[in-house]
C-alpha positions as CSV (number, residue, x, y, z in Angstrom):
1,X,-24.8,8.8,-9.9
2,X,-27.7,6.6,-8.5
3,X,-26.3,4.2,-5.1
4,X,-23.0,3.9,-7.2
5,X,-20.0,1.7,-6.0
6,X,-17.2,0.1,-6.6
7,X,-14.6,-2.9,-5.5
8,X,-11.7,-3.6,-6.5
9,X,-11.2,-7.1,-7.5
10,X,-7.9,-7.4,-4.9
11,X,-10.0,-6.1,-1.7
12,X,-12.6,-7.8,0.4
13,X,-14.4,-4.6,1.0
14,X,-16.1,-2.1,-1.6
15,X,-13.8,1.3,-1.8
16,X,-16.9,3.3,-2.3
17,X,-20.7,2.5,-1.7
18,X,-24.1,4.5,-1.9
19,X,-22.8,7.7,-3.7
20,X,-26.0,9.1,-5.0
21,X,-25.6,13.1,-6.5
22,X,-26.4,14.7,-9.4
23,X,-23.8,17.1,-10.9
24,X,-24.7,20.2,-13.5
25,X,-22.9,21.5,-16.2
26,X,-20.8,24.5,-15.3
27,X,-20.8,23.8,-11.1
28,X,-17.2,23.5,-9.3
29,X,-17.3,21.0,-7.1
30,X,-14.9,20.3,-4.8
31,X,-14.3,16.6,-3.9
32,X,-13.6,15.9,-0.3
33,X,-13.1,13.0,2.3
34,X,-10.3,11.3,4.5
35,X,-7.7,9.6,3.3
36,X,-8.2,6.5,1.2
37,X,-11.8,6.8,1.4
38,X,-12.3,6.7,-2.3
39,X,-12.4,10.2,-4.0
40,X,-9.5,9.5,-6.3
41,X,-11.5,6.2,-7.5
42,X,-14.9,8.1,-8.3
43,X,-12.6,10.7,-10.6
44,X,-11.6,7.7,-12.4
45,X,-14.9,6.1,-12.6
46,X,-15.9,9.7,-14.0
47,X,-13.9,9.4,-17.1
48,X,-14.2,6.2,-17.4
49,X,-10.9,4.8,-17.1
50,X,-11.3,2.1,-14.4
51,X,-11.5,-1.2,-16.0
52,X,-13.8,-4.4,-15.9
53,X,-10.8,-6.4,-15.0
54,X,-10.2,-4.0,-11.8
55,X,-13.0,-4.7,-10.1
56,X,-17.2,-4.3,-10.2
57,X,-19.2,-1.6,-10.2
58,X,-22.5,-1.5,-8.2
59,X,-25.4,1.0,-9.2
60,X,-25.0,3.6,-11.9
61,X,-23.1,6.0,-13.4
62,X,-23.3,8.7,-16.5
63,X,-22.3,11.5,-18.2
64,X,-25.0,12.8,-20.4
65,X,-27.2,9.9,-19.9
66,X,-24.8,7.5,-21.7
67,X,-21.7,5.3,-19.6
68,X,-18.5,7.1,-18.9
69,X,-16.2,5.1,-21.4
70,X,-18.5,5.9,-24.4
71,X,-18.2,9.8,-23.2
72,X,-15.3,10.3,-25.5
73,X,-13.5,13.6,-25.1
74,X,-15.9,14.8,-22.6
75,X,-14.3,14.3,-19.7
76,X,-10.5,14.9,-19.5
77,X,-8.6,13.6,-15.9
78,X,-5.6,14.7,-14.0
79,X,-4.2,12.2,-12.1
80,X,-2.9,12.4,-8.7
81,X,0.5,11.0,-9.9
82,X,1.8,13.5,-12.7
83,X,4.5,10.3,-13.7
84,X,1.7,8.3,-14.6
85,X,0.3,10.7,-16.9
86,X,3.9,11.5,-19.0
87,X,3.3,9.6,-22.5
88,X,5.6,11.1,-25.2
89,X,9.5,12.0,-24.7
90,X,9.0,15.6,-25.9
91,X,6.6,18.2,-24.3
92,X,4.8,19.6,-27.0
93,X,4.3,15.7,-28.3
94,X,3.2,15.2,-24.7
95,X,0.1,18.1,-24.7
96,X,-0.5,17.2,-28.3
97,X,-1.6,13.4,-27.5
98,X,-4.7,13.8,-26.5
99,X,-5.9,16.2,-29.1
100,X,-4.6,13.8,-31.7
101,X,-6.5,10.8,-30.4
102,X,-9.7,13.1,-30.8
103,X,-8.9,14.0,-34.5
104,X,-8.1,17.7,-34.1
105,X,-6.7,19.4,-37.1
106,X,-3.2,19.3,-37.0
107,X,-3.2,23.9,-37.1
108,X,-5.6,23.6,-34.5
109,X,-3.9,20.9,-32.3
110,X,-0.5,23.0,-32.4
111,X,-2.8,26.6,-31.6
112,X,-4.0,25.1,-28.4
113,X,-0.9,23.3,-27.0
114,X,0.8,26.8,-27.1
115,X,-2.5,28.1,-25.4
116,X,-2.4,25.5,-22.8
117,X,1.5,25.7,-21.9
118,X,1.1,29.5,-21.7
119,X,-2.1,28.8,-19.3
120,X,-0.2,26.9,-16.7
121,X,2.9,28.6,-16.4
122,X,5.3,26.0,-18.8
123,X,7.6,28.1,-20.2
124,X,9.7,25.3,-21.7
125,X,10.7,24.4,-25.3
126,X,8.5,22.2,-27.3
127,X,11.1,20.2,-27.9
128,X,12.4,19.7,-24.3
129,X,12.5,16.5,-22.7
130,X,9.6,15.3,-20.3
131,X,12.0,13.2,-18.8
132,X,14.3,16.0,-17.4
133,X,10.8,18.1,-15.9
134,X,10.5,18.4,-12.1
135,X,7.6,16.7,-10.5
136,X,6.0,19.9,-10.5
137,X,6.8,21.0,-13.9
138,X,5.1,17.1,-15.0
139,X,1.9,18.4,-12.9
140,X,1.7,21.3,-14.8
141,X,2.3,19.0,-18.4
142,X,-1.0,17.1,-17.3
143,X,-3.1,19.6,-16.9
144,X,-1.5,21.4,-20.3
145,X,-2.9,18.2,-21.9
146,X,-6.3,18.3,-20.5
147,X,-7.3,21.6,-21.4
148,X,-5.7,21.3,-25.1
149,X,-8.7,19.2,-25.4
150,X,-11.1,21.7,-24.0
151,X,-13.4,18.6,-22.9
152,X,-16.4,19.6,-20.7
153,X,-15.7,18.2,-17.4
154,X,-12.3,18.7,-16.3
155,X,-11.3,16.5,-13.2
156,X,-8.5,16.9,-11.4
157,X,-7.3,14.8,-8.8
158,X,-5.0,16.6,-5.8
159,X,-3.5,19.2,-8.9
160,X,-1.5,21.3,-6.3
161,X,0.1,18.3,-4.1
162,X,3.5,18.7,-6.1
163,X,3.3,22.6,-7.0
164,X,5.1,25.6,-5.0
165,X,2.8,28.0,-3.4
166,X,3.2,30.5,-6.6
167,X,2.3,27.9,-8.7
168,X,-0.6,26.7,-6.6
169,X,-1.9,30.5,-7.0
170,X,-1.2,30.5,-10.9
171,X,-2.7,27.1,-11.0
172,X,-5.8,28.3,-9.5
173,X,-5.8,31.4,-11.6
174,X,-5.8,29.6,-14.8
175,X,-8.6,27.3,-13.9
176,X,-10.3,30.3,-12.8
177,X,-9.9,31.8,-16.6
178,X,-10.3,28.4,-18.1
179,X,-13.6,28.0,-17.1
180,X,-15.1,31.4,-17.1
181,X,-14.5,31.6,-20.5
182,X,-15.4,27.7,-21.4
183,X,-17.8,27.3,-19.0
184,X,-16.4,23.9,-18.3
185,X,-17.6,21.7,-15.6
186,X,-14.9,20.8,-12.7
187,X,-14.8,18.3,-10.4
188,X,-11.5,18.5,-7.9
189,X,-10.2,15.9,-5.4
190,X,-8.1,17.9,-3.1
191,X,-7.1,17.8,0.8
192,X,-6.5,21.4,1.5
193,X,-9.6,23.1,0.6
194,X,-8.4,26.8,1.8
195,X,-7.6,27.5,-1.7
196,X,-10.3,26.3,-3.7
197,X,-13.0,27.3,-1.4
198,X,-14.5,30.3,-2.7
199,X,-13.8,28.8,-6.3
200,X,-15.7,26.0,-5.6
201,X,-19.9,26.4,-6.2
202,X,-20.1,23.0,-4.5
203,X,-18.6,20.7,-1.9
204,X,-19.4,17.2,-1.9
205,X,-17.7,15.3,1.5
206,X,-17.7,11.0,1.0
207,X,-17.5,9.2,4.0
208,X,-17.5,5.8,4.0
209,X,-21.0,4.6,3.3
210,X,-21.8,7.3,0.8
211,X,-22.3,11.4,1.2
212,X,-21.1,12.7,4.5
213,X,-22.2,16.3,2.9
214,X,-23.7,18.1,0.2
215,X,-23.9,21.8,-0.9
216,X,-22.7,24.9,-1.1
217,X,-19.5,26.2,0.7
218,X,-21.2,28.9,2.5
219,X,-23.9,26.7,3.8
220,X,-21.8,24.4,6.0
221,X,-23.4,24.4,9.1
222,X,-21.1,24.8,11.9
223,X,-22.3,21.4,13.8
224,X,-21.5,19.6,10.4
225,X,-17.9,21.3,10.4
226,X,-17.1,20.1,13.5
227,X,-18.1,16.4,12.4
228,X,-16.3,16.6,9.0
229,X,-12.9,17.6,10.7
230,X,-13.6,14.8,13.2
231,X,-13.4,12.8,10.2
232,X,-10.0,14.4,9.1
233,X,-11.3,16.5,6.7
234,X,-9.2,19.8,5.7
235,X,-11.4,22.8,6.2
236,X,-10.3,26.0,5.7
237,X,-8.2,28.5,8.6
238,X,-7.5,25.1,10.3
239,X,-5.2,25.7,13.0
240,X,-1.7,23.9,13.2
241,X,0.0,22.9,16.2
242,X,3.7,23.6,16.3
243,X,5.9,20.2,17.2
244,X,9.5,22.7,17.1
245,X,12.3,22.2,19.4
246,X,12.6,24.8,21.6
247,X,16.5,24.4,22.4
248,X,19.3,26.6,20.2
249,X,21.0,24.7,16.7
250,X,24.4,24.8,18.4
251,X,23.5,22.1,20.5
252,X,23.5,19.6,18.4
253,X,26.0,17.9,16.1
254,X,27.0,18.3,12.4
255,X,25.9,14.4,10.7
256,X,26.4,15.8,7.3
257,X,28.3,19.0,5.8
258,X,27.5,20.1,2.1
259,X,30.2,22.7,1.2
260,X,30.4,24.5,-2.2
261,X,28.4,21.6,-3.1
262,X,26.5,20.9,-6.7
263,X,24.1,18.8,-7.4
264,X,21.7,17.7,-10.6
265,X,21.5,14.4,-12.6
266,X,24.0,13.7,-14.9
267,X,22.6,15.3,-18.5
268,X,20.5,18.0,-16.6
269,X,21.0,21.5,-15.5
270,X,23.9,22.5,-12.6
271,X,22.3,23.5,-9.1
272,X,23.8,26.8,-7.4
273,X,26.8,26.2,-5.0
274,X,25.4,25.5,-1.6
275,X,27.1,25.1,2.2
276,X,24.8,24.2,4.6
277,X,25.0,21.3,7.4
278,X,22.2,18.6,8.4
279,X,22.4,18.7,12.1
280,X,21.3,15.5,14.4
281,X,17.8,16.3,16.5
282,X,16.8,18.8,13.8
283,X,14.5,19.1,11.4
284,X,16.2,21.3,8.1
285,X,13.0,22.5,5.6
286,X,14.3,22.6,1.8
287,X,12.0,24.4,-0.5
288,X,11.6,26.3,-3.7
289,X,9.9,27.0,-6.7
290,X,9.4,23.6,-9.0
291,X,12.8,22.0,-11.1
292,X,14.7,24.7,-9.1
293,X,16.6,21.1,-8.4
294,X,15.6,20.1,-4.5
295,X,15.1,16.6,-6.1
296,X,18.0,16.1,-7.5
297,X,19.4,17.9,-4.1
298,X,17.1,14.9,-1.7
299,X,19.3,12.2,-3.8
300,X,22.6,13.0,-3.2
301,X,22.4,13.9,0.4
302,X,21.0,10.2,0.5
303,X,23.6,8.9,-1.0
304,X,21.5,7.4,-4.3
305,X,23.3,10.3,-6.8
306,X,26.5,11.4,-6.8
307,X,27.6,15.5,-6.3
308,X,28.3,17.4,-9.3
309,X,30.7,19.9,-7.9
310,X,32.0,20.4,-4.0
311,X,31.8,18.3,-1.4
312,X,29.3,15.8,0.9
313,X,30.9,14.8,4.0
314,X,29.4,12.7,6.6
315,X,30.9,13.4,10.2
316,X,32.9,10.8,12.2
317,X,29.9,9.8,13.7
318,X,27.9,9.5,10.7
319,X,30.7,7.4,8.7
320,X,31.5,4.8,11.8
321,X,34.1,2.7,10.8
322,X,33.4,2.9,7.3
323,X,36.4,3.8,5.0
324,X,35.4,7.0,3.2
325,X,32.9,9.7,4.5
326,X,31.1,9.9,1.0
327,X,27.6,8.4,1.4
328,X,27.5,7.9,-2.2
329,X,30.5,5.6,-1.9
330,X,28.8,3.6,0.5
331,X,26.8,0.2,-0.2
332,X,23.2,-0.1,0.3
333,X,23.4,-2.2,3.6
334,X,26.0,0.8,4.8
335,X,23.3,3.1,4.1
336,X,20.7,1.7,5.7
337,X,20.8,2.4,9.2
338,X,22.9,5.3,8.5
339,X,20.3,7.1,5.9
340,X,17.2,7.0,5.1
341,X,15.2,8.5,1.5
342,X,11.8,8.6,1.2
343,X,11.3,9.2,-2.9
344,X,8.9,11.6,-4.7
345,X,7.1,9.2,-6.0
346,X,6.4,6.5,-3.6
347,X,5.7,3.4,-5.9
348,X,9.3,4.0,-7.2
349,X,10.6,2.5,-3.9
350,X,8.1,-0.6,-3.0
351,X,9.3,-3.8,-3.1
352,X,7.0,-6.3,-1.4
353,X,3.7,-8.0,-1.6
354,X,1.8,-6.9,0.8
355,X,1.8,-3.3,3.5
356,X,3.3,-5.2,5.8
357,X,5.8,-6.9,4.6
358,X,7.0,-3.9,2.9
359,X,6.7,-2.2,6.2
360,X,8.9,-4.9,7.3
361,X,11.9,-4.9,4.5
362,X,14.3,-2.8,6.4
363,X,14.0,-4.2,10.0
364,X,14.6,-7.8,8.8
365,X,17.6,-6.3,6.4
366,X,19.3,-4.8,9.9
367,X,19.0,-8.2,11.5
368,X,16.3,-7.8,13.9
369,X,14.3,-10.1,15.8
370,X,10.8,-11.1,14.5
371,X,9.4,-10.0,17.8
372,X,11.3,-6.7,17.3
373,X,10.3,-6.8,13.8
374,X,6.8,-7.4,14.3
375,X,6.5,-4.7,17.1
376,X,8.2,-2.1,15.1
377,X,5.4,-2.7,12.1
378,X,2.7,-3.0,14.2
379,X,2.8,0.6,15.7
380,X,3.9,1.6,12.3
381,X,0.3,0.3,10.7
382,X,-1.6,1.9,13.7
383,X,-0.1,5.3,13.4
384,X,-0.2,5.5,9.5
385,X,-3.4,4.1,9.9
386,X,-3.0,1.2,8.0
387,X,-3.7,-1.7,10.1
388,X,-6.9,-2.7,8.0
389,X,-4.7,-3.2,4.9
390,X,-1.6,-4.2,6.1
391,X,-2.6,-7.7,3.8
392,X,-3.3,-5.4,0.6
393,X,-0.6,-4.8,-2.4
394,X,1.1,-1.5,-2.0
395,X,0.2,-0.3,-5.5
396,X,-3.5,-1.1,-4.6
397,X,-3.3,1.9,-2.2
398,X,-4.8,5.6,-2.5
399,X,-2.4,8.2,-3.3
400,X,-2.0,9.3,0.5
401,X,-1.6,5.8,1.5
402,X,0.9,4.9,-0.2
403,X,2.7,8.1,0.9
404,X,2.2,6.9,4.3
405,X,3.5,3.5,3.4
406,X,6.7,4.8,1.9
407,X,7.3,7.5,4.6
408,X,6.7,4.1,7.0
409,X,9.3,2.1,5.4
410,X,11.9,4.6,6.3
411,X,10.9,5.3,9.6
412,X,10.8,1.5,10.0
413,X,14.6,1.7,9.8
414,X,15.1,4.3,12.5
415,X,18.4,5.9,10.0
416,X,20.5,8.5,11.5
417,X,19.6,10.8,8.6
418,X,15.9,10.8,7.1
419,X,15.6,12.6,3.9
420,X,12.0,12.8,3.3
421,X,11.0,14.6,-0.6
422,X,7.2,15.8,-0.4
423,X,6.1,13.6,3.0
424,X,2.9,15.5,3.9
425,X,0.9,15.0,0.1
426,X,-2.6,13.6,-0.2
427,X,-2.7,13.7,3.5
428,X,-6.2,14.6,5.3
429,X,-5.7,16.7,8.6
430,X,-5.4,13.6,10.8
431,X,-3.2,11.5,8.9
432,X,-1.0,15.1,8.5
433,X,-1.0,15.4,12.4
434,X,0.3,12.0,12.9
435,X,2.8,11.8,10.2
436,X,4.1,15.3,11.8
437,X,4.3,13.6,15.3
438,X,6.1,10.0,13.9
439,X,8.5,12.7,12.3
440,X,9.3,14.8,15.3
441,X,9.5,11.7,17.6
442,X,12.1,10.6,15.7
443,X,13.8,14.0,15.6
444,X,13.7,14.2,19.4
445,X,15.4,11.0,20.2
446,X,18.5,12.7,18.1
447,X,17.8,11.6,14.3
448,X,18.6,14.5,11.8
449,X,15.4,15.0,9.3
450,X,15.8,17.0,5.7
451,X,12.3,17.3,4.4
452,X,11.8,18.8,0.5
453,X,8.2,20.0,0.8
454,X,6.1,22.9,-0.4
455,X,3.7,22.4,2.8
456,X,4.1,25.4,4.2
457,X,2.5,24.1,7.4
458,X,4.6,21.6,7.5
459,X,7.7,24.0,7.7
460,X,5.6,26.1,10.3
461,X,5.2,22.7,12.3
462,X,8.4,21.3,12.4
463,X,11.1,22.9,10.5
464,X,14.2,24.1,12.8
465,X,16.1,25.9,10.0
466,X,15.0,26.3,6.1
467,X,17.4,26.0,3.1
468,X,15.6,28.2,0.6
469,X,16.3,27.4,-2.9
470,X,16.2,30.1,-5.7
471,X,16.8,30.0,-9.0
472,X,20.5,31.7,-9.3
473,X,20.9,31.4,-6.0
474,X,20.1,29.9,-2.0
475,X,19.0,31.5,1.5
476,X,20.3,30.0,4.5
């Protein structure tokens, strides 16, 4: 890369400028910056996937001397948004697809989906739906794909934001085999560096007019750290504040109750019988290991799904003077100020033109003023830090921004009951620290939060109690 850039067509500003770096085969480099400042963009320049009619590119760009679209089967990409990547309706089709395209044998094709699925932990059926996979478990499918192709650059943008901590560890073991055997080149966009930092042989930090840093992990100068985390860069053994309550769970009342309760869509697997409550001015942590069903869980204490088996109960003061204490029974202006859901995937939930008038949907919905309305967006853009595009198209956003965005819409609401499904991914340390605040503010003026996260800061931050999911069975 030689002064490369690019802008999108929709933005007034370039999203990345001056990136000048050479990159060798076999290195590990490690792709860092804050939030929205580009990295996710170079990946996809990389394997040559952005279009002409997305924007211009400035300067120049190749792999092996030649342009990155005429690099065919060289470079093989993760994206940051595993829906994005599902193609075919059954796994095995799914991994296969790639391999097809580049004219494997058929023996061959089928030798190194099994070797992939076995690499990344996918114990599933060929035959199984990809519909009916867990975020995680679709995360996993990507990266299945990309190494049946054994290309030589494998890039992976954020491949851990929707794993469980095992996972994360088997993820990073298999890349570890993958390419001491192949001796494949990897380039990684990722926000928490802890784990990749002693696999990495490289970091390279972007900033916003060009390389912020350049080298190898060991040789970060300690004047430079300081600079990069200033910039929000993740480094590693970065120390989190805790935003707990310090007062006893007994002092605050029951919103929802969940007893005997089952959950799961309607043709996939059951969910363990669980009894739990969601408590007002608490925060309540549900995790677990990937498709162990804390999706399908978020959804029907929102209201969106309805229980398999047992019992959701809103409290008095929950349900108003509303007829039936079932959220699911209740209509979408009913649940509005009552509950909130903030989806795993955020462009599943945008509505609007523009960050600001999405940001705006649910105030105007509850009848407020356009003075009140305007206020309430305004701190919103500030503290998501997304003032300087609250004019851009939601699906025009980074990854992390639009995480923001959709965690924003929510908040924008003020609901009794948040229910927030992966908040804290593709977050950079200060965008993290202010989500964390915005979501304890609002648990400590008495709103009840039930976050599904594998951020296992996060829970150390904020959680007051943890519903830990297991397969056959739940901790409480």
């Amino acid at each position: 890369m030689q002064e490369w850039g690019w802008q999108y067509a929709a933005r007034s500003t370039p999203a990345l400028s001056n990136i000048s770096c050479e990159i060798t085969a076999g290195e590990r480099v490690l792709l860092l910056g804050a939030s929205g400042v580009g990295k996710s963009t170079l990946l996809r320049a990389v394997a040559g996937v952005l279009g002409e009619d997305e924007g211009a590119q400035h300067g120049t760009l190749t792999i092996d001397a030649v342009v990155p679209h005429r690099a065919r089967g060289k470079v093989g990409l993760v994206l940051q948004d595993p829906e994005n990547q599902v193609i075919l309706e059954r796994v095995g089709d799914d991994v296969a697809f790639g391999c097809e395209n580049l004219g494997i044998a058929r023996d061959e094709i089928w030798a190194r989906v099994s070797r992939a699925l076995e690499i990344v932990g996918l114990d599933i059926d060929l035959a199984h739906s990809t519909s009916q996979l867990s975020g995680g478990q679709k995360q996993r499918l990507a990266l299945a794909g990309v190494l049946a192709m054994q290309p030589e650059i494998i890039a992976l943008d954020e491949p851990t934001a929707n794993l469980d901590p095992v996972g994360a560890l088997s993820l990073r073991k298999a890349l570890v085999s993958v390419t001491d055997e192949t001796g494949a080149t990897v380039v990684m966009v990722e926000h928490r560096s802890d784990l990749w930092w002693d696999f990495a042989t490289r970091i390279i930090v972007l900033g916003s007019d060009g390389v912020l840093w350049d080298g190898a992990p060991a040789l970060l100068p300690p004047e430079t750290a300081e600079v990069l985390e200033a910039a929000g860069v993740w480094l590693p053994d970065k120390k989190i504040l805790s935003r707990k309550r310090q007062d006893e769970r007994d002092a605050h009342s029951v919103l929802l109750s969940a007893r005997n309760l089952r959950t799961g869509y309607p043709a996939g697997q059951l969910g363990q019988p669980l009894n739990f409550d969601v408590r007002a001015g608490q925060v309540l942590a549900i995790t677990g290991p990937n498709g162990v069903g804390k999706t399908a869980l978020a959804l029907t204490l929102g209201g969106l799904i309805p229980a398999r088996e047992g019992e959701l109960s809103a409290s008095p003061e929950l349900q108003g003077n509303l007829r039936t204490n079932s959220p699911y029974a209740w209509r979408s202006t009913q649940l509005l100020s009552r509950m909130g859901s903030v989806f795993q995937a955020p462009e599943q939930q945008f509505i609007a033109g523009t960050v600001r008038d999405e940001l705006a949907a649910g105030p105007r919905a509850l009848g407020l003023s356009r003075e009140e309305v305007d206020t309430r967006v305004d701190e919103l853009l500030e503290r998501l830090h997304l003032s300087e595009l609250s004019q851009a198209h939601p699906f025009t956003l980074s990854g992390g921004q639009q995480r923001r965005l959709s965690v924003g819409t929510a908040l924008a609401t003020m609901p009794r009951v948040l229910i927030l499904d992966e908040p804290t991914f593709g977050q950079d340390a200060r965008t993290w620290t202010e989500m964390v605040s915005l979501i304890s503010e609002l648990r400590d003026g008495g709103h009840a939060i039930v976050a599904i996260t594998h951020d296992e800061d996060f829970v150390a931050a904020v959680a007051d109690s943890v519903l830990a999911l297991e397969v056959g069975r739940e901790q409480y």
